[in-house]
C-alpha positions in Angstrom: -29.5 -2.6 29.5 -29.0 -3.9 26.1 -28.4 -2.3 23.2 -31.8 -2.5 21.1 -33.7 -2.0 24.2 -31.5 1.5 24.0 -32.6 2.4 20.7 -35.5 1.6 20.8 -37.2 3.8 23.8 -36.6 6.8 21.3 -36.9 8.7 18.7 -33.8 9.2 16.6 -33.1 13.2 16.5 -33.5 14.6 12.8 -29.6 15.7 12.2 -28.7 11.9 13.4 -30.9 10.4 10.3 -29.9 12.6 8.2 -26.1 12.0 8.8 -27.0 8.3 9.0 -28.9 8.7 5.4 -25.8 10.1 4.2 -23.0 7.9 5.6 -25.6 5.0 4.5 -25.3 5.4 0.9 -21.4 6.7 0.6 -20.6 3.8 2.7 -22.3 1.1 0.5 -21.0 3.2 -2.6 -17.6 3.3 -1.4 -17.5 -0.4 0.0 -19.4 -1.9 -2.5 -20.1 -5.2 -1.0 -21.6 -7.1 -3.4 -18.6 -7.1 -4.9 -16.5 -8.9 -2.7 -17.4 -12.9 -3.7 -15.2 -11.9 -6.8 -12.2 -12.4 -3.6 -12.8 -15.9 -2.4 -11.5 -18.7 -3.3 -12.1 -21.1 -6.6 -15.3 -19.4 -6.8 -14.0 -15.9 -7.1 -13.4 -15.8 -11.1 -17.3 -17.0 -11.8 -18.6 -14.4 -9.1 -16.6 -11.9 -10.2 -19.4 -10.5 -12.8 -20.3 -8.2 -9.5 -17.3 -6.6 -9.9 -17.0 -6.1 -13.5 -20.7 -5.1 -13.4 -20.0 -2.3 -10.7 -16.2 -1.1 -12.0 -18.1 -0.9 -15.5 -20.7 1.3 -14.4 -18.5 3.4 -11.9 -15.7 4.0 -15.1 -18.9 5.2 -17.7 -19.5 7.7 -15.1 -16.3 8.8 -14.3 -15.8 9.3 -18.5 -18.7 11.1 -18.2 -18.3 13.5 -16.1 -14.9 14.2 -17.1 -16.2 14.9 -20.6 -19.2 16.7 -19.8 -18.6 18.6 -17.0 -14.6 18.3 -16.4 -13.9 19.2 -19.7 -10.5 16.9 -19.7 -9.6 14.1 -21.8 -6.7 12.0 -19.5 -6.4 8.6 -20.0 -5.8 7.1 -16.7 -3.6 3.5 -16.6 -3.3 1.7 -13.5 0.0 2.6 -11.7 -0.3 2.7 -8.5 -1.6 6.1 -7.6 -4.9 6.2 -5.1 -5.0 9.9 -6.1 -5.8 10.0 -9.9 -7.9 12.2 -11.9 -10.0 9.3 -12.1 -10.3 8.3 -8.2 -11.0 12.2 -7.4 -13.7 12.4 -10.0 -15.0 9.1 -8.5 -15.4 10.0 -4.9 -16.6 13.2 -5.8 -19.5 11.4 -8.0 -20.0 9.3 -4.6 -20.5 12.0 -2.8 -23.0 13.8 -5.0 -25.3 10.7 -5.2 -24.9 10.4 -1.5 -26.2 14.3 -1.3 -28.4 13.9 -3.5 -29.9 10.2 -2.2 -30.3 11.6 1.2 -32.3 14.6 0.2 -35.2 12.2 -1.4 -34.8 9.7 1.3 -35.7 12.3 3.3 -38.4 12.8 1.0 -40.1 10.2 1.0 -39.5 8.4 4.4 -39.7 11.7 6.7 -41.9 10.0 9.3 -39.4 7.3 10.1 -38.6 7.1 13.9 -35.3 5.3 13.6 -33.2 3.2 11.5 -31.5 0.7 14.3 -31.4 -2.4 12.3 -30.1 -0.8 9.1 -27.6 0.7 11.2 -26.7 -2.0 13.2 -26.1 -3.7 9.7 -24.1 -0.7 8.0 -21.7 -1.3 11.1 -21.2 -5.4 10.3 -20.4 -3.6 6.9 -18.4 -1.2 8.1 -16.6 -3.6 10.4 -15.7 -6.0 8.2 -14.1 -3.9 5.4 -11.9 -2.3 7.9 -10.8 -6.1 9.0 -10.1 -6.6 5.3 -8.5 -3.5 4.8 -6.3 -3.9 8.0 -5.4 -7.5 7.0 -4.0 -6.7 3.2 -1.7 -3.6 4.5 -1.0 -5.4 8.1 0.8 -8.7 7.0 2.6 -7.3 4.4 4.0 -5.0 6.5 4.4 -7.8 9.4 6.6 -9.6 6.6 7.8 -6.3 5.6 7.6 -5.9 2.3 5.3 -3.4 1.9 8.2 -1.1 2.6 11.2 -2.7 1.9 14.6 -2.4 2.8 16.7 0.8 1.0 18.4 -1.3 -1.7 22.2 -0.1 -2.5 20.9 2.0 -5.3 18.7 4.1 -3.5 21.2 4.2 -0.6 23.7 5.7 -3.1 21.2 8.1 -4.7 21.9 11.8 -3.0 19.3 12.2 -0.5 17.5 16.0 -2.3 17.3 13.5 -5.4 14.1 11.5 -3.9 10.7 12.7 -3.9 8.7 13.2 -0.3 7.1 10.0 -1.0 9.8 8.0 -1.6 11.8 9.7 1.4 9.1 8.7 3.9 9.2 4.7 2.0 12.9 5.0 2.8 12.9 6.0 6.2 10.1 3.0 7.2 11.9 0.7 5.2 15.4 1.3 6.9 13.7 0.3 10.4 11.8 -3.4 9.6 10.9 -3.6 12.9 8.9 -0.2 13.0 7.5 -1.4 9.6 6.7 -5.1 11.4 5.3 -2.8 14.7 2.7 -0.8 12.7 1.3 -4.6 10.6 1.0 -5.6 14.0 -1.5 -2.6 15.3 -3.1 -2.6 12.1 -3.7 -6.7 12.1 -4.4 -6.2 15.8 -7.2 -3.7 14.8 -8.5 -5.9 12.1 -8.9 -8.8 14.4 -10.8 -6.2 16.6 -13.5 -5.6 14.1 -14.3 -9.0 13.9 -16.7 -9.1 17.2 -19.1 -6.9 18.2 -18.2 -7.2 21.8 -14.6 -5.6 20.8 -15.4 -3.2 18.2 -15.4 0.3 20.2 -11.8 -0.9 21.2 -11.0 -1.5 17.7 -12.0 1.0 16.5 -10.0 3.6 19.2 -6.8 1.4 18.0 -7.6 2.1 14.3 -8.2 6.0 15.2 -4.8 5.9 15.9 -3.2 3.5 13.2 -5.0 5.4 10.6 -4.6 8.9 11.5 -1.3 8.4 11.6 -1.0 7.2 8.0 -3.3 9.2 7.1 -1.1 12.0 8.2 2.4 10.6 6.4 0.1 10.3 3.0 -0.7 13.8 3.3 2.2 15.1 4.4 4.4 13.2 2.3 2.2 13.6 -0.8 1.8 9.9 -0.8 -0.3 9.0 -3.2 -3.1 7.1 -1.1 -5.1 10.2 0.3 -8.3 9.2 -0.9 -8.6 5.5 0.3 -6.9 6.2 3.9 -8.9 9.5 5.0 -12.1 7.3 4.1 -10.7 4.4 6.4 -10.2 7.0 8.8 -13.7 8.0 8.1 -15.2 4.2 8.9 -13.3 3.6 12.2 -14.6 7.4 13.5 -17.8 6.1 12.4 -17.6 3.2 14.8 -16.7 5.2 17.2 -19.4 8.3 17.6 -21.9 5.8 19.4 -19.5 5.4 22.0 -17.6 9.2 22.4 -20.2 9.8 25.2 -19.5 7.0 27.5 -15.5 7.2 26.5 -15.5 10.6 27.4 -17.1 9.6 30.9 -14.5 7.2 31.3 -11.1 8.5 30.6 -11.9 12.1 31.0 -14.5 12.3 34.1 -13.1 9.0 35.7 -16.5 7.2 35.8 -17.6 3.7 35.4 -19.4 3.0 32.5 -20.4 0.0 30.1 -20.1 0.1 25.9 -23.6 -1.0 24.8 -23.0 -3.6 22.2 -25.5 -3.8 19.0 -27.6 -6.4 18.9 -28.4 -8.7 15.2 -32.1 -10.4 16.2 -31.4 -13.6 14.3 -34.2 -15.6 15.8 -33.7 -18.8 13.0 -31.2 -21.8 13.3 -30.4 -21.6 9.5 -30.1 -17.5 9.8 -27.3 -18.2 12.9 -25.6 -21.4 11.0 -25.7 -18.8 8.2 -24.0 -16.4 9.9 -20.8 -18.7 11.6 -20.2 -19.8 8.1 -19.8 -16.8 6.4 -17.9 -15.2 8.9 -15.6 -18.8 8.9 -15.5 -17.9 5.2 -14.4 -14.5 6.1 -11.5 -15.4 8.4 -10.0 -18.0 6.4 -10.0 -16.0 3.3 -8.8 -12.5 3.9 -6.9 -13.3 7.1 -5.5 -16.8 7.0 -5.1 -17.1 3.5 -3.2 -13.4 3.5 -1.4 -14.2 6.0 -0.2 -17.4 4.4 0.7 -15.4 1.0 2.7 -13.1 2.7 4.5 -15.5 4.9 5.6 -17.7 1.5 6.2 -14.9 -0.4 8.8 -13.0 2.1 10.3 -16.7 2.1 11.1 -16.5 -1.1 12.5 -13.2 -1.3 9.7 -10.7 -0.8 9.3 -8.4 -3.4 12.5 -9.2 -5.6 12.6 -13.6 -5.7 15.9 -14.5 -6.1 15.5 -17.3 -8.3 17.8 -16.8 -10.8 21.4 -16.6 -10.6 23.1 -12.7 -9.9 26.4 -11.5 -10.3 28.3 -10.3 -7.0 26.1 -7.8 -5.3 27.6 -4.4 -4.1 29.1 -0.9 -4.9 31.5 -0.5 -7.2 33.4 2.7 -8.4 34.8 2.5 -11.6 38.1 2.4 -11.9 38.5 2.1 -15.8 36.5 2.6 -18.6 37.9 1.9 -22.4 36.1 2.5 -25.3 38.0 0.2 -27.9 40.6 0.7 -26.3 40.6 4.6 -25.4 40.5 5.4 -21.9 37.8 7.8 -21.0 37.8 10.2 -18.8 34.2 11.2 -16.4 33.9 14.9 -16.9 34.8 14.3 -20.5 32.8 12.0 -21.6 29.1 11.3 -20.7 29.1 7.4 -21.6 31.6 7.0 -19.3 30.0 5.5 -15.6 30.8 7.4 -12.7 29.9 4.1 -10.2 28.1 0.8 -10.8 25.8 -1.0 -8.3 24.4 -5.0 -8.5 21.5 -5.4 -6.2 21.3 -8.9 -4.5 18.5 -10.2 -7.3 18.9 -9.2 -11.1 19.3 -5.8 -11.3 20.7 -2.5 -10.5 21.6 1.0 -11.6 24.7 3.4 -12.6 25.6 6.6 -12.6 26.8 8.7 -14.9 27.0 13.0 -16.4 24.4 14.4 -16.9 22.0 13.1 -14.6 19.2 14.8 -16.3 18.5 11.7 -18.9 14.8 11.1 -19.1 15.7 7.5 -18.4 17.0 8.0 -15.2 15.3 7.6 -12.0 16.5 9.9 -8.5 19.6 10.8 -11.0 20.5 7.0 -11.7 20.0 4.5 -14.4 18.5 1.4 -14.2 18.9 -1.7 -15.3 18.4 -5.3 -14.9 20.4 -8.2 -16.3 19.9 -12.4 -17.1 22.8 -13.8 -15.9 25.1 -17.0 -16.9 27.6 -17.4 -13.9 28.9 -20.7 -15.9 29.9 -18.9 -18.7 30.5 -16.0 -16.8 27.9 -13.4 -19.0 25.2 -11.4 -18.2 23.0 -9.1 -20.6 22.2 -6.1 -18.9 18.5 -4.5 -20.2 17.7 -1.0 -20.5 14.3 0.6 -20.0 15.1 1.2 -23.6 15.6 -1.8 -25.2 17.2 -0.7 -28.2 20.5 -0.3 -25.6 20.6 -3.7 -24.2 24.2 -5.7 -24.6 26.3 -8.4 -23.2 28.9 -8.1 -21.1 31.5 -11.0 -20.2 33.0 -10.7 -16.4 36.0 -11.9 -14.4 36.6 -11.4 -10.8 40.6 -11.4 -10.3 40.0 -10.7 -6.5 37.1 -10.5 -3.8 37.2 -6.3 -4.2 37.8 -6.0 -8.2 35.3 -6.9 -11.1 36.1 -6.4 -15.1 33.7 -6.2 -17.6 34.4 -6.5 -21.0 32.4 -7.1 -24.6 30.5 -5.4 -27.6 27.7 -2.5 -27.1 27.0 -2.1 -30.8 29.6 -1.7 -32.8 31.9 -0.8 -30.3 34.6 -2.4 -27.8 33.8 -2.3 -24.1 36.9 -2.7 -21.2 35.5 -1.9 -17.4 37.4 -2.3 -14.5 35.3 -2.0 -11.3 36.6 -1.9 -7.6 34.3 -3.2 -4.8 33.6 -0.7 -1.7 33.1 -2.5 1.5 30.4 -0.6 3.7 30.1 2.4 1.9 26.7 3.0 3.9 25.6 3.6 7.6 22.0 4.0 7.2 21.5 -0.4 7.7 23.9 -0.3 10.5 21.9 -2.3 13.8 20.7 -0.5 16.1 22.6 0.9 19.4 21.5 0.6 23.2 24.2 3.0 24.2 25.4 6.6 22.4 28.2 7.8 24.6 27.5 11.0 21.9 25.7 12.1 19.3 25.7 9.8 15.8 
């Protein structure tokens, strides 16, 4: 038996349309897909009108509300954060509409029996973003980059110095493989959503994927709560048609068969219609990201080394003059305690007190524009009123000295290399005769 011919023989109970109501508008609020053509290709830029039209009326609101019933006047700048005063206030407007939409659709369209084809559609919907979704956190994490290696800074930085959040970036970045094993599910997922026929199985994987990060966001305080419980959200969604017959299956050891929904498109140009856009689909958010990724891992992932970089490593510093007086670490507070060049133009120091407002996990950062003819490099300060340039030598493979002006005064540095000052990158070990 088919899937409409399910549907159809009854009535739908009045809890499931008003649940269906509900998730009907948040789901088309939250997704929003008339807004992706602002994503394809060449196109994208003169489409993306639907975007600006729909970010500029979902921002008034949010300004609105914050004034007028919040009572909080935050500027919010984009920085990375799912979790913002913004986002909350956002998702809580969804929600109200939602509430509030479902109450007159109830309204006004009591007598309705069922809703299968706006549901079977809601689920292409549905599908689709999660495919998307999956596909923009998957490769990047199958070229992992999402999570990348512990640099040598962060490796020095004493571990009660990093926040929860960047703990748990740490310990995924220090395994790529794990990182590369979890692009994988969530790509495998994604590919999943792409055919009716698959989508129950899909959607189980997802479950999974996404309750687990679902689970390190909240229990790390990672800052993407908000976008990965509603994933979540979506793939159970998928699921509930099917919890009966799974149930049946891996519970009560039965035989059973997943109905699969059925799109009536009865017209040639309706079915050419439908290959190309899902074509369109494919080549854009999955072959096209997969490319991206793949060509920007090549040239370095997140930090391209395209520009030429002093020796990378740790150094402790052995010597540091200030024209020409030795300075000593617990008596002075410009005086660097250890020195570290990361393998592209940058890196970090440490020095007393850690407590600078410049300073990140307790170091301070910096990066640099190198000359390795003339044997310079200008190091630059998130404060730029601090930047200088330092002339290097190298008399050995383990010993670097840096010496030149820093205002008005005289700088002499002698650094000394530490060869494999750090365990955590070490490869790992099919044998442990004891405990590591």
């Amino acid at each position: 038996m088919d899937a409409s011919a399910t549907l159809t023989e009854r009535s739908w109970k009045w809890e499931e349309k008003v649940a269906f109501r509900f998730f009907f508008l948040f789901f088309m609020l939250y997704i929003a897909p008339w807004t992706w053509p602002s994503s394809l290709p060449f196109t994208g830029d003169l489409l993306s009108f639907f975007n600006d039209l729909h970010w500029g009326a979902a921002d008034w609101l949010i300004q609105l509300v914050k004034k007028h019933i919040l009572h909080i006047d935050i500027k919010i700048t984009p920085n990375g954060s799912g979790d913002t005063v913004d986002d909350w206030t956002w998702n809580g407007i969804m929600l109200f509409i939602s509430f509030i939409g479902t109450a007159i659709w109830w309204l006004v369209d009591a007598r309705r029996r069922e809703y299968n084809a706006l549901y079977t559609w809601l689920q292409v919907i549905v599908r689709y973003q999660l495919a998307m979704s999956m596909f923009t956190y998957g490769f990047i994490k199958i070229f992992p980059m999402q999570m990348p290696e512990p640099s040598i800074s962060q490796l020095a930085t004493p571990l009660g110095e990093f926040t929860s959040m960047r703990f748990a970036w740490l310990f995924i970045g220090s395994s790529p493989s794990y990182e590369i094993f979890s692009g994988i599910c969530e790509v495998l997922g994604g590919l999943l959503m792409l055919s009716r026929r698959t989508t129950a199985f899909g959607a189980m994987i997802l479950v999974g994927v996404i309750g687990h990060v679902v689970a390190l966001n909240f229990f790390f305080d990672i800052q993407v709560k908000l976008f990965s419980t509603a994933l979540l959200l979506m793939a159970i969604f998928l699921l509930v048609p099917h919890m009966q017959k799974l149930w049946a299956f891996f519970i009560q050891n039965q035989h059973v068969r997943l109905s699969i929904p059925v799109i009536n498109l009865t017209k040639k140009w309706q079915r050419t219609t439908r290959i190309a856009l899902k074509t369109l689909f494919i080549a854009v958010f999955c072959l096209i990201s997969f490319y991206e990724n793949m060509s920007a891992y090549g040239k370095g992932g997140y930090m391209p080394l395209d520009k030429p970089t002093v020796t990378e490593g740790f150094f402790d510093v052995e010597a540091f003059e200030v024209n020409k007086k030795p300075l000593t670490l617990l008596a002075d507070t410009t005086r660097w305690d250890n020195v570290i060049f990361e393998k592209w133009n940058g890196g970090s120091i440490k020095r007393q007190p850690a407590d600078s407002p410049l300073m990140r996990y307790g170091r301070e950062y910096f990066t640099y524009k190198a000359d390795t003819a003339k044997k310079t490099f200008e190091m630059q300060y998130r404060d730029s009123t601090r930047n200088f340039t330092l002339h290097y030598k190298e008399p050995d493979s383990s010993r670097m000295l840096l010496y030149g002006k820093s205002g008005n005064d005289s700088l002499h540095i002698l650094l000394r290399k530490k060869s494999h000052p750090f365990r955590l990158n070490e490869p790992m070990h099919w044998v442990h005769n004891s405990i590591r």
